[in-house]
C-alpha positions in Angstrom: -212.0 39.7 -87.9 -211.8 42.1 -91.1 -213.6 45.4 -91.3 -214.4 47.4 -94.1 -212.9 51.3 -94.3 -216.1 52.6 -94.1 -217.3 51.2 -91.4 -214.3 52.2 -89.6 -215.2 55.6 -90.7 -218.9 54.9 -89.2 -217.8 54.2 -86.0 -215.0 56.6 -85.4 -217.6 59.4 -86.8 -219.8 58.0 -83.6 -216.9 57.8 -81.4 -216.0 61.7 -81.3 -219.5 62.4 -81.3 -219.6 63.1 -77.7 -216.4 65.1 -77.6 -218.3 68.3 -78.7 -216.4 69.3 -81.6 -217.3 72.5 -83.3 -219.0 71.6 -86.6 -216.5 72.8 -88.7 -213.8 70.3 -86.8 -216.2 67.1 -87.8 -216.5 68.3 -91.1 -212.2 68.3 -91.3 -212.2 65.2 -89.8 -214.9 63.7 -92.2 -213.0 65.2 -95.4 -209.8 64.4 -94.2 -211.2 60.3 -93.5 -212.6 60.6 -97.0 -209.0 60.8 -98.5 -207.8 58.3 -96.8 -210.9 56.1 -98.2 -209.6 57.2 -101.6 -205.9 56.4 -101.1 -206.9 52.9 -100.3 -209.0 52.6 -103.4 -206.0 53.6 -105.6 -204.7 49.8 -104.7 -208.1 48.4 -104.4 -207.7 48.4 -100.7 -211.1 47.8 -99.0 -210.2 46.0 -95.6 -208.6 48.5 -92.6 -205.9 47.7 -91.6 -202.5 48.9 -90.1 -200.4 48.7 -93.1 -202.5 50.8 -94.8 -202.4 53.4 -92.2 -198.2 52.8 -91.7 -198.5 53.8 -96.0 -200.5 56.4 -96.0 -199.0 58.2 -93.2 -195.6 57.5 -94.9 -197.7 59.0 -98.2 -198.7 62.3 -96.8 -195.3 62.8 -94.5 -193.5 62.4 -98.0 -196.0 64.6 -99.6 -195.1 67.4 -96.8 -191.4 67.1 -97.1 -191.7 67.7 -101.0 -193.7 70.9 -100.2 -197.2 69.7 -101.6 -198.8 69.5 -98.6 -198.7 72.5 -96.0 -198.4 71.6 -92.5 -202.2 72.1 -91.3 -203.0 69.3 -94.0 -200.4 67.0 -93.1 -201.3 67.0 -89.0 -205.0 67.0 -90.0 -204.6 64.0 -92.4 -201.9 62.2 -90.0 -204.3 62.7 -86.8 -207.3 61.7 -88.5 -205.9 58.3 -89.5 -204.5 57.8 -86.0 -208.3 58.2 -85.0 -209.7 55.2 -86.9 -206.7 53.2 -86.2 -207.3 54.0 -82.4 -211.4 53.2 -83.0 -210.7 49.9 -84.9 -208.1 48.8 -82.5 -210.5 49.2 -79.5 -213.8 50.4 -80.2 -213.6 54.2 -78.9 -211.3 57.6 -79.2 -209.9 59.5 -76.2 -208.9 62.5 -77.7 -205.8 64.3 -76.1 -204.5 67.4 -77.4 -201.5 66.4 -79.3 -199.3 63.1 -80.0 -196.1 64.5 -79.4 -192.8 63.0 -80.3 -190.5 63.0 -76.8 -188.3 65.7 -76.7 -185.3 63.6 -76.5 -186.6 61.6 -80.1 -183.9 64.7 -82.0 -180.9 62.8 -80.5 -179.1 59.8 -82.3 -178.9 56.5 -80.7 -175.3 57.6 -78.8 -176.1 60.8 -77.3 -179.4 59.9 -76.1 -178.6 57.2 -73.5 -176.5 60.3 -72.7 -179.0 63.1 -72.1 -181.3 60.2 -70.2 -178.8 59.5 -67.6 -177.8 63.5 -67.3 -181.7 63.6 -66.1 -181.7 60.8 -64.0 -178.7 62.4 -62.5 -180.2 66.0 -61.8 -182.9 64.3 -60.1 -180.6 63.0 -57.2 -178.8 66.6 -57.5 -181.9 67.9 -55.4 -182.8 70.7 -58.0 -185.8 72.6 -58.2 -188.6 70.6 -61.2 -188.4 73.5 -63.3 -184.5 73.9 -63.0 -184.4 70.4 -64.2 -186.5 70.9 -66.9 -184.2 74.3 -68.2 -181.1 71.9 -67.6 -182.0 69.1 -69.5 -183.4 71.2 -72.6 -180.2 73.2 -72.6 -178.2 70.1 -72.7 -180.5 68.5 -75.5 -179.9 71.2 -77.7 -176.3 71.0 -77.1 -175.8 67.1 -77.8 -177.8 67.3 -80.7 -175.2 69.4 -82.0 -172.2 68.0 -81.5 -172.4 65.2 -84.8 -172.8 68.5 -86.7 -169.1 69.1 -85.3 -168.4 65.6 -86.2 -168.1 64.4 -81.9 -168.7 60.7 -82.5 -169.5 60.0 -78.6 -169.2 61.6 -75.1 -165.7 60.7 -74.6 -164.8 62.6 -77.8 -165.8 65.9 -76.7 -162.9 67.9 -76.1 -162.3 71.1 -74.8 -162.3 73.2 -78.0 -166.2 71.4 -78.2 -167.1 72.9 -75.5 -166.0 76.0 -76.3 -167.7 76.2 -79.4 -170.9 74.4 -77.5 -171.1 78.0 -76.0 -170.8 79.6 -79.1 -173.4 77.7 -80.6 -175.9 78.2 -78.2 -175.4 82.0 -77.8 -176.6 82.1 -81.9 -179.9 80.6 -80.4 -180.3 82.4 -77.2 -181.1 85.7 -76.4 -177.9 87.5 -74.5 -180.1 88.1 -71.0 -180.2 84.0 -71.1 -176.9 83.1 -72.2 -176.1 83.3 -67.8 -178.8 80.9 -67.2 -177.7 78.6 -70.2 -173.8 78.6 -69.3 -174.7 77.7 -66.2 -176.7 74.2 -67.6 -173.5 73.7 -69.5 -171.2 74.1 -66.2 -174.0 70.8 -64.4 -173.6 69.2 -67.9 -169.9 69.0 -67.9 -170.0 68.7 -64.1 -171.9 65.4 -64.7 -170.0 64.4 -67.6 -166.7 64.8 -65.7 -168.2 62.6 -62.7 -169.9 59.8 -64.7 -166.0 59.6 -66.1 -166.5 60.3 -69.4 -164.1 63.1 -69.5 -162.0 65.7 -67.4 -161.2 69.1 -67.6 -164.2 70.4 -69.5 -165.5 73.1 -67.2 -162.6 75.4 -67.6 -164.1 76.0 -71.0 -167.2 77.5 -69.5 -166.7 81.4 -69.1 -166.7 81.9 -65.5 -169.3 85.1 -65.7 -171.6 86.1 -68.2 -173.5 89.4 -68.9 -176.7 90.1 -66.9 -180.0 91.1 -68.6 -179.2 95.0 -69.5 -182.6 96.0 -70.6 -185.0 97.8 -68.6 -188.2 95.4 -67.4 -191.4 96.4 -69.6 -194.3 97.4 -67.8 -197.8 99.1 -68.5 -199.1 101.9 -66.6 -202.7 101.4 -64.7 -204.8 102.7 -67.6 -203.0 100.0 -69.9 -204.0 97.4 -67.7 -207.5 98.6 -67.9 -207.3 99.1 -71.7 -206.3 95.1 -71.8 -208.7 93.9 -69.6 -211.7 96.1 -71.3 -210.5 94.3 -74.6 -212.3 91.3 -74.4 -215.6 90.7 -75.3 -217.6 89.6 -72.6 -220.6 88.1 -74.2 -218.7 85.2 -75.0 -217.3 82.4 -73.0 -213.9 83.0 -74.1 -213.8 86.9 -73.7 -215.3 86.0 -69.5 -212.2 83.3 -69.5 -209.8 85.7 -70.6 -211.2 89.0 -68.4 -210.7 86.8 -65.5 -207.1 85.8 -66.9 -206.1 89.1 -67.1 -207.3 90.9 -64.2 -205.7 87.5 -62.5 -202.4 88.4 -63.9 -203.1 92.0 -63.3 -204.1 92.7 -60.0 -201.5 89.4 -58.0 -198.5 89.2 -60.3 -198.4 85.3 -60.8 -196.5 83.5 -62.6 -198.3 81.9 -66.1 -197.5 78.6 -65.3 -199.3 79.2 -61.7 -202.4 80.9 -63.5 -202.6 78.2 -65.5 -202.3 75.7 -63.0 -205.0 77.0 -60.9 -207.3 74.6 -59.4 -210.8 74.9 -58.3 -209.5 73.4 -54.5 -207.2 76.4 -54.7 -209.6 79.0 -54.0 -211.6 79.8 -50.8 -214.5 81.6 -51.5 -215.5 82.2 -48.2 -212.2 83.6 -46.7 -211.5 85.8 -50.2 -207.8 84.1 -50.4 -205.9 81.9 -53.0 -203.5 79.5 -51.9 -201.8 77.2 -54.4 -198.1 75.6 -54.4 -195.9 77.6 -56.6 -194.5 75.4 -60.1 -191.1 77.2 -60.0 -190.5 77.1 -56.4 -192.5 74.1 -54.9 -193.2 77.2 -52.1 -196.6 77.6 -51.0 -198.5 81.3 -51.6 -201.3 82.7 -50.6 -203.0 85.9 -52.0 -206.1 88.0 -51.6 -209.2 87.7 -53.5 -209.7 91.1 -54.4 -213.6 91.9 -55.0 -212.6 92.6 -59.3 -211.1 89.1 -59.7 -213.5 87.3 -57.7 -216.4 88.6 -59.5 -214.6 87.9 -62.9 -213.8 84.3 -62.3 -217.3 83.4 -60.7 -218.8 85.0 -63.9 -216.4 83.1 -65.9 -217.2 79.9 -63.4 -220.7 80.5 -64.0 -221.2 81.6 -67.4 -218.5 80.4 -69.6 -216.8 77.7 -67.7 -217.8 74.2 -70.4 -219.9 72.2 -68.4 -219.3 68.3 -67.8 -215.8 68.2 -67.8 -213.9 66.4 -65.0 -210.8 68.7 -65.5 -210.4 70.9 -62.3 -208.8 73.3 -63.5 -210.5 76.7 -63.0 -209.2 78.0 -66.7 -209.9 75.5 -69.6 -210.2 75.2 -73.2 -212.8 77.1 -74.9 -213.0 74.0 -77.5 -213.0 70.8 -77.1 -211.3 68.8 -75.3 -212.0 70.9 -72.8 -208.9 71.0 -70.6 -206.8 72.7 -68.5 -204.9 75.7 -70.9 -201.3 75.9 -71.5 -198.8 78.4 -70.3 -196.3 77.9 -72.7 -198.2 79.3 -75.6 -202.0 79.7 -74.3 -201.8 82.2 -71.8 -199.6 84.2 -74.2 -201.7 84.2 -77.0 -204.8 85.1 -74.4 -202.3 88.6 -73.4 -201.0 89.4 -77.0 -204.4 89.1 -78.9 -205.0 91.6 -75.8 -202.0 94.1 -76.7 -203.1 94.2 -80.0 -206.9 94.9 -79.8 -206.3 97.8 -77.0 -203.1 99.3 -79.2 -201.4 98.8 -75.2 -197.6 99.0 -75.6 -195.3 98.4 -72.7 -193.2 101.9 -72.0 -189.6 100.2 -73.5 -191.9 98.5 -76.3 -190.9 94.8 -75.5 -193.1 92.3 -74.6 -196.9 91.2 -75.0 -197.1 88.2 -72.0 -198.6 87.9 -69.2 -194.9 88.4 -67.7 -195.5 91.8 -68.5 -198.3 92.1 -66.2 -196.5 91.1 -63.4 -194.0 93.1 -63.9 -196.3 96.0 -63.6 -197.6 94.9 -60.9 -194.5 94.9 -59.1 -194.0 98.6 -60.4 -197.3 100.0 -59.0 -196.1 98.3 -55.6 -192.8 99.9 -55.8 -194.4 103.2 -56.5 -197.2 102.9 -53.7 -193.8 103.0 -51.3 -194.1 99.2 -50.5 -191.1 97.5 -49.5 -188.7 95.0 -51.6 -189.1 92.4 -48.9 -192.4 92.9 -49.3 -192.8 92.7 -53.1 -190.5 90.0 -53.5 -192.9 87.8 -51.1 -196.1 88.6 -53.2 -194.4 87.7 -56.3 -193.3 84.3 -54.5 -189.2 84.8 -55.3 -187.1 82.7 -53.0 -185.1 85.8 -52.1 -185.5 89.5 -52.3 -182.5 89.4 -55.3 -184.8 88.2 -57.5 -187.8 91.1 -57.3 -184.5 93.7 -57.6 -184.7 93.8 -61.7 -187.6 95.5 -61.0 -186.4 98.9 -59.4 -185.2 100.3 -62.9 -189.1 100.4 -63.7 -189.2 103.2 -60.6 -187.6 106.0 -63.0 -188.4 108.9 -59.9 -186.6 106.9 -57.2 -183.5 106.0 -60.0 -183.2 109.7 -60.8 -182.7 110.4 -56.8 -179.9 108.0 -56.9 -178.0 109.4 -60.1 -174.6 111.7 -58.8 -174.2 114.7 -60.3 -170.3 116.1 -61.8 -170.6 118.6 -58.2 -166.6 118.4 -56.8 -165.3 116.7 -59.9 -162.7 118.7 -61.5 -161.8 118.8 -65.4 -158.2 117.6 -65.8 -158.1 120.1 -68.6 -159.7 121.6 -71.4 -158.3 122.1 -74.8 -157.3 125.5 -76.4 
């Protein structure tokens, strides 16, 4: 049965109705349904249809590539149309955040089958999710690359590819992670020697690399303060991101954990939070101090949206209103932070909520607690991990520095 553009738009204007868009959002979506209207008149178009939502997609991803259209018009455009296909097709819109293109969609049609089986593999290698995950991105980077250097398929990659694998990747990577990322290469050619695709390819990985040489930043007490004051409280998202901050703050976790946070994960009545870590799959339970609790229960109370079935204590301040993302939410929440308290860390390097934990395992260092101790509120495996952290104790380093007392000069000059 045929349907008219317009009443396309009709319905799909009725569809995201409920959704609880901010004005301004409808009125894109509207505008942005408009031009597609008009593209279809151009060729007396009148009917919807898929076709003409395959050409005009092609249209305005053509128009983007030549530079006429910037890239907030071109996913506003492209999204809206996916909208009234999705309404026409079955008579309502379930908005997600994003229709993202799967990670492994950059590799050609040799090296993906490739990177899939590499996966498959590190699941059976009993590694840690998030290992996996670092692994397999490492390794997608790295076969993307290799038809740049003209490698055909796996059983072309030589030696000398390798070599210059690492090379490659140490342009992209900061030099702190080049250890972590030689060490994805090492599994990747480990699995690419076993699958017998190839031999002898780990002796091009360099047996060490050089540790993280920069000192941790951190923020003294008052900077915490200054960042948490920051926010304006008389709005839902200034209460979301008080209680974000002083969450951060006050129990060191990790982003992905504070952003993970359920509503089970809290007891109220025994002032504790318990939740199963992402990185390590280990369980942790904190204290509820009095500051937090009363920041997330205002935040619960008074800015939480209402009617969602998301239970995730921290959620979108727009619609749809779900749980946020560490990966670039929870750093925007800390850096709009930094910058509207003028809070710099003491080496001036970083504006995450990674620099709140680190401070937090400062002020525990310098209230005398133990490394054991530290390490286990921060949730490391070991007590290696939390040991970055003592070059942030500059009184205790000094004590350990030698002086020149019993060493003699060889000579001096005349």
């Amino acid at each position: 049965m045929s349907v008219s553009i317009s009443d396309v738009i009709v319905q799909a204007d009725a569809a995201i109705g409920p959704l609880g868009h901010a004005p301004s959002t409808t009125m894109q979506y509207r505008w942005a349904w408009s031009q597609f209207a008009r593209f279809c008149s151009r060729d007396g178009i009148e009917e919807f249809s898929e076709e003409a939502v395959a050409s005009f997609v092609a249209f305005i991803a053509a128009e983007h590539r030549a530079g006429r259209f910037k890239d907030w018009k071109h996913r506003l455009l492209r999204k809206a149309v996916l909208v009234l296909s999705e309404v026409a097709r079955t008579g309502s819109y379930q908005w997600c955040l994003s229709r993202q293109a799967h990670p492994n969609d950059a590799l050609n049609a040799v090296f993906r089958p490739v990177q899939e089986q590499f996966e498959v593999w590190l699941q059976s290698q009993s590694v840690a999710v998030a290992t996996q995950s670092l692994y397999a991105t490492v390794s997608r980077t790295a076969l993307a690359w290799l038809p740049e250097r003209a490698v055909a398929d796996a059983q072309s990659i030589s030696v000398s590819d390798v070599s210059a694998m690492v090379v490659f990747l140490g342009g992209r990577y900061q030099p702190g992670s080049m250890r972590t990322v030689v060490s994805a290469l090492r599994v990747l050619c480990r699995f690419l020697e076993e699958s017998g695709s190839v031999t002898g390819l780990s002796h091009a990985i360099p047996a060490q690399m050089v540790r993280r040489v920069r000192s941790v930043g951190v923020v003294p007490a008052d900077g915490i303060d200054a960042l948490v004051n920051s926010t304006d409280i008389s709005t839902p998202m200034g209460l979301r991101d008080r209680a974000l901050l002083l969450l951060g703050a006050r129990t060191g976790l990790r982003p992905v954990d504070i952003a993970g946070l359920r509503l089970r994960d809290i007891d109220w009545a025994q002032a504790k939070i318990t939740l199963v870590q992402h990185k390590t799959g280990a369980v942790l339970t904190l204290p509820l101090l009095a500051d937090v609790g009363e920041a997330i229960a205002d935040y619960l109370l008074h800015g939480r949206p209402v009617g969602g079935e998301d239970d995730h204590v921290f959620l979108r301040s727009h619609a749809p209103y779900v749980g946020l993302r560490p990966c670039d939410s929870l750093y925007w929440v800390a850096s709009r932070a930094f910058a509207r308290s003028g809070t710099i860390t003491q080496n001036g390097t970083g504006r995450g909520f990674r620099v709140l934990r680190a401070s937090f395992a400062t002020r525990l260092l310098e209230g005398g607690t133990l490394l054991p101790v530290i390490s286990g509120a921060l949730g490391h495996r070991t007590i290696d991990s939390a040991k970055h952290y003592l070059s942030t104790d500059e009184t205790r380093m000094r004590a350990c520095c030698l002086d020149f007392a019993g060493i003699a000069p060889r000579g001096t000059r005349s």
